[in-house]
C-alpha positions in Angstrom: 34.7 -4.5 -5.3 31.8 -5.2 -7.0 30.3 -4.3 -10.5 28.6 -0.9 -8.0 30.7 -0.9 -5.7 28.7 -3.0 -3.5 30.5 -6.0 -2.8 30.3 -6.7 1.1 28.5 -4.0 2.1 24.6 -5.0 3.0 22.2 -3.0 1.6 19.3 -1.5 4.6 15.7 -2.2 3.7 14.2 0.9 3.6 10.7 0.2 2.5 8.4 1.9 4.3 5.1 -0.1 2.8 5.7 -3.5 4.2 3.8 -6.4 2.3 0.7 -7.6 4.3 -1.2 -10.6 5.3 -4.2 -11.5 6.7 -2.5 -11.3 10.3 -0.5 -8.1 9.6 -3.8 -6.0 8.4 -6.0 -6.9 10.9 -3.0 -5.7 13.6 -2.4 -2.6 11.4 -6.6 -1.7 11.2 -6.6 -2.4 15.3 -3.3 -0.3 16.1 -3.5 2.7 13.3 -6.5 5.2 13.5 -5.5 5.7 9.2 -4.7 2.9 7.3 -3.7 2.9 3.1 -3.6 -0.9 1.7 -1.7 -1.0 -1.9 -3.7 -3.8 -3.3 -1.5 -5.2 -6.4 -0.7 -8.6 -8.6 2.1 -9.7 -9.8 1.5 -9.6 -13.3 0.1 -6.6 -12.9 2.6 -3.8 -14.8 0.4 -0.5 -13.3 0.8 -2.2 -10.0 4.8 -1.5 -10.4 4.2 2.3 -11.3 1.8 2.7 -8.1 4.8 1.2 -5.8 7.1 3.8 -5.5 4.1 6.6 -5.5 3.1 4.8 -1.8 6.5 5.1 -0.7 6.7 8.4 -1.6 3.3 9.2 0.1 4.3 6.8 3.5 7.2 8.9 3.7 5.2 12.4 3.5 2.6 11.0 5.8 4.2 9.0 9.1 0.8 9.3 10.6 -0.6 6.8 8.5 0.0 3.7 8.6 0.4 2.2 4.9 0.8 -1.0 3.1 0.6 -3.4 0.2 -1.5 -6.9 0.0 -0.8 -9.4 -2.9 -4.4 -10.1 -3.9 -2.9 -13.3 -6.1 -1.6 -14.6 -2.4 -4.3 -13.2 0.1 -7.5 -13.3 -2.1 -9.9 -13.8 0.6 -8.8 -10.3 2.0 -9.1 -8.8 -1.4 -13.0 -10.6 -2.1 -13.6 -9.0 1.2 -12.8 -5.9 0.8 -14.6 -5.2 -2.2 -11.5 -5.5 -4.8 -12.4 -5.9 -8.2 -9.7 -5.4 -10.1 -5.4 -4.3 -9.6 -4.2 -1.9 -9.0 -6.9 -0.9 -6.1 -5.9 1.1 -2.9 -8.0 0.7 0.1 -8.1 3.5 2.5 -9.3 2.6 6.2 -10.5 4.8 9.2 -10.8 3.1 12.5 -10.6 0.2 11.4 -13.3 0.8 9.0 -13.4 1.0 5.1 -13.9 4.2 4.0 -13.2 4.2 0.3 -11.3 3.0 -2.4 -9.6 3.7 -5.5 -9.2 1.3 -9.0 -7.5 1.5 -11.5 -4.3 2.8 -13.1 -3.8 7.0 -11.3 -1.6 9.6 -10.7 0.1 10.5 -7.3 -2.2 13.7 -7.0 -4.9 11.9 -7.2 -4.2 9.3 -4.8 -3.2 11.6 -2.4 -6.7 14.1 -3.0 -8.4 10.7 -2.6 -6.5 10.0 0.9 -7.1 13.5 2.1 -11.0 13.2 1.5 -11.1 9.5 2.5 -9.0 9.9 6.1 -9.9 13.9 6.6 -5.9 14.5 6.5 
């Protein structure tokens, strides 16, 4: 047995914000009437804190469709979007931008922010 008692037993992935690319945003923004893009860098410590607060909220909300760009991999998405600075969450509505939020934040106000932004 291992040092956790996982030796030989796989772990499941149970993330429920999948990392994004160019190709996987546009599909999620065409498919998902409400969309919530994590938008993070890797050197990027509030970025690490904002994680497991979108996993918490994707899990609360399986209407909406969320995820999480790396802005140091898919910059051109970020630029586009308007993102100035990590951490920045990007909330969508019909495939639409419809607000955003910078900076390091709490989970209450993320999710007051989503509520206004997508009218949940």
């Amino acid at each position: 047995m291992g040092l956790f008692g996982t030796k030989g037993k796989k772990r499941e992935k149970t993330e429920k914000v999948p990392d994004m690319d160019e190709k996987s945003l546009l599909k999620a923004l065409d498919s998902h009437e409400k969309v919530v893009v994590d938008c993070w860098g890797t050197h990027c410590a509030p970025c690490r804190k904002i994680h497991p607060i979108m996993e918490d909220l994707a899990e609360k909300y399986p209407d909406i469709f969320f995820g999480k760009l790396n802005t140091e991999e898919w910059l051109s998405i970020a630029v586009k979007n308007g993102v100035m600075s990590v951490p920045t969450i990007l909330f969508f509505r019909n495939g639409k931008l419809v607000g955003s939020l910078s900076g390091t934040t709490s989970k209450n106000d993320i999710e007051s922010e989503m509520k206004r932004k997508l009218e949940v």
